[in-house]
C-alpha positions in Angstrom: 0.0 0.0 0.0 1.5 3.0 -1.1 2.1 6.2 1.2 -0.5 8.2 -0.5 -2.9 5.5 0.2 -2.4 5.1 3.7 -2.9 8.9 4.6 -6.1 8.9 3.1 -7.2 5.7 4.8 -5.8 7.0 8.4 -7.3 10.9 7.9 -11.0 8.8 6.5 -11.4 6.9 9.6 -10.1 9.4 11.7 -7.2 7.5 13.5 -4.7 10.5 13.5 -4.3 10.5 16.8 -3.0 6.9 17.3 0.5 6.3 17.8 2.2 4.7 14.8 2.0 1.1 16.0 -1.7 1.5 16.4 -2.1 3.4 12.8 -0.5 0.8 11.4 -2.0 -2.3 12.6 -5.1 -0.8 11.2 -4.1 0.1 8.3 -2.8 -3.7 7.9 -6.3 -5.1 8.6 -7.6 -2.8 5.7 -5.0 -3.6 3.4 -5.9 -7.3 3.8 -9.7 -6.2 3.3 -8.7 -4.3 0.3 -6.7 -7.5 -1.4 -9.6 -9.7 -0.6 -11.8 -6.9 -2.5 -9.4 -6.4 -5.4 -9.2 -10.7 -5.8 -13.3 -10.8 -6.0 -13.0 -8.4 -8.4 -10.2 -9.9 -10.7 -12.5 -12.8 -10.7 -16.1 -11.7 -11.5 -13.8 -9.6 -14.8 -11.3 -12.0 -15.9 -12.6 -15.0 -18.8 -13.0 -18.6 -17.0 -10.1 -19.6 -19.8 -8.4 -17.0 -18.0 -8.1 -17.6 -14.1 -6.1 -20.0 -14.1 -3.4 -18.3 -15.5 -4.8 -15.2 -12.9 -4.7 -17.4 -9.6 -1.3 -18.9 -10.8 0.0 -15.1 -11.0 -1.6 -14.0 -7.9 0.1 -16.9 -6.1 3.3 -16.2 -7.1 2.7 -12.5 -6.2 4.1 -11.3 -9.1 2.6 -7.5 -9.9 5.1 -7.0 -13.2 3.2 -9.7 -14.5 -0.6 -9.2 -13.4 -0.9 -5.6 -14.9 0.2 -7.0 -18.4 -1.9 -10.1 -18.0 -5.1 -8.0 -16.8 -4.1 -5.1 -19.4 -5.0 -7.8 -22.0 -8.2 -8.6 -20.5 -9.7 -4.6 -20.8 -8.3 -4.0 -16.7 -7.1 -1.5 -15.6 -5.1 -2.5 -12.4 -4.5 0.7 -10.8 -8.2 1.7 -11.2 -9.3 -1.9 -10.0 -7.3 -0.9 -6.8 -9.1 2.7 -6.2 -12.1 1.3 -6.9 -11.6 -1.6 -4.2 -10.2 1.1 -1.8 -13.1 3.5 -1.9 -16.0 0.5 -2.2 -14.0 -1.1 1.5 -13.7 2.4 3.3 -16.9 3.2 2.7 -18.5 -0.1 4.0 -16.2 0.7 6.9 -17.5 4.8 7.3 -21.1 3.5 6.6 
């Protein structure tokens, strides 16, 4: 999770005042919420003929691959992730 990202998670839920420890075990919880957001997604837009190959990249962990792969498939990764950020912060500020 970028730095950018993590700013606006900690000034949207309103945990400024935490000490860093605290801020960032938070911000761990909803980075795992996010991925688990951002995987539901990559499945209900990627082909069946397709996630294989996906959940064989996502195992490996390997990003420099995904974007190419999803890039193919009409996704656009880093808009996939904003998406998944805003939809799980604001099921969490609702």
């Amino acid at each position: 999770m970028n730095n950018e990202l993590k700013q606006k998670i900690i000034v949207r839920l309103g945990i400024e005042d935490l000490d860093e420890q605290q801020q960032e075990s938070v911000l761990i919880d909803i980075g795992e919420t996010i991925l688990r957001e951002i995987v539901l997604n990559l499945l209900d837009v990627v082909p069946a003929e397709s996630k294989q190959e996906l959940q064989d990249l996502l195992a490996q962990g390997d990003l420099d691959a995904l974007e190419p792969f999803l890039g193919k498939h009409g996704v656009d990764y880093n808009n996939l992730v904003q998406n998944a950020s805003e939809s799980v912060l604001a099921d969490i500020s609702a």
